[in-house]
C-alpha positions in Angstrom: 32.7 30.9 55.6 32.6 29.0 52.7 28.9 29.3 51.5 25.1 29.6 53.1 25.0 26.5 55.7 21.7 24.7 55.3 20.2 21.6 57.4 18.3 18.6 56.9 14.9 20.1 57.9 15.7 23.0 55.3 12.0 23.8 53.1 12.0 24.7 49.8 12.3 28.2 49.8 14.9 27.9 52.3 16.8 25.6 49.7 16.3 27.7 47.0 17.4 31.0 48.6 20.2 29.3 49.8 21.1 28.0 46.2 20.9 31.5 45.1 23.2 32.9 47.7 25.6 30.3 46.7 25.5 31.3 43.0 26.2 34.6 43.3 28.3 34.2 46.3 31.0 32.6 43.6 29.7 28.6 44.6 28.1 27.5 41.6 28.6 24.1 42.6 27.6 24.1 45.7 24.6 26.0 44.5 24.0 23.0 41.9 23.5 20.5 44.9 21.3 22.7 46.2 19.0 23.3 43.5 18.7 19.8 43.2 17.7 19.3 47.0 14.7 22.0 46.0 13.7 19.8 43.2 13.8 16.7 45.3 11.0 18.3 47.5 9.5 20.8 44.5 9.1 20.2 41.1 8.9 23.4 40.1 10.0 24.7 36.3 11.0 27.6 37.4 13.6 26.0 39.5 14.6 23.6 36.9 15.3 26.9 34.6 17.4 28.7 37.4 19.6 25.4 37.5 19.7 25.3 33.9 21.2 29.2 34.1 23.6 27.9 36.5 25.1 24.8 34.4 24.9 27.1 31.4 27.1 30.3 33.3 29.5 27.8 34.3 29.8 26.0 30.9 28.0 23.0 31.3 25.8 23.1 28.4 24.6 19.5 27.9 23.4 19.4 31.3 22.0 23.3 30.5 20.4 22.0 28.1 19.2 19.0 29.4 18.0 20.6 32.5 16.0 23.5 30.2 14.4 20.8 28.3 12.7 19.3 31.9 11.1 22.6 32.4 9.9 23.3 29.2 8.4 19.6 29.7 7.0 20.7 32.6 5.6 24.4 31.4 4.1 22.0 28.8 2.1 20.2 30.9 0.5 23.3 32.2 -0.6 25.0 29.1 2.6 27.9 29.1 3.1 27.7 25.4 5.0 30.9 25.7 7.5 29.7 28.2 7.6 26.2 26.1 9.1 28.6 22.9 11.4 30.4 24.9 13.3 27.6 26.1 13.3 25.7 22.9 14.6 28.6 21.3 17.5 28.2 24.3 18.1 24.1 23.6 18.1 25.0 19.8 20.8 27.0 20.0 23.0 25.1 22.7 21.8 21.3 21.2 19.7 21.4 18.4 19.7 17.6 18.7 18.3 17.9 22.6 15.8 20.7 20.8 14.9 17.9 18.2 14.0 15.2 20.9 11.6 17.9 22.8 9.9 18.7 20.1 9.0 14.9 19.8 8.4 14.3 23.4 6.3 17.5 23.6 4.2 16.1 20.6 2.9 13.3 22.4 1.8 15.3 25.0 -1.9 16.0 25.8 -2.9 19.5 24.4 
């Protein structure tokens, strides 16, 4: 077999257990599409910083960094300051350009 199966009725969680079997099953790619199924159906930051491990373990670091950047967007907009430094510290040190841009966008963001 060459990775978890999954349907088109699959849920979330379903997706996103799935996506981790692929990962550590050796399918980072596969595991990629389905990360991005779960954030099709949940926008969750947590999710969003699981497929920014993912990109960043397989070397993929604008899209790492890209990808941590949405989440610390979205820990933003719910008030987890905490979470919001430790993924800026992340994008600082893989694109301190990206990490420039965030702290812009996350400026002009309702406090």
């Amino acid at each position: 077999m060459s990775g978890p199966q999954h349907g088109p009725a699959s849920s979330p969680h379903d997706l996103l257990v799935q996506a981790r079997q692929a990962y550590w099953q050796g399918h980072p790619e596969q595991a990629v599409t389905l990360y991005r199924r779960v954030l099709e159906q949940s926008p969750d930051p947590a999710v969003l910083g699981e497929l920014g491990n993912v990109y960043f373990q397989m070397g993929r670091w604008q899209d790492a960094a890209r990808t941590y950047a949405r989440a610390a967007e979205r820990y933003a907009r719910r008030g987890d300051r905490s979470t919001v430094m430790r993924l800026m510290a992340i994008v600082q040190r893989i694109d301190p350009q990206a990490a420039r841009q965030l702290q812009e966008h996350l400026r002009d963001l309702p406090r």
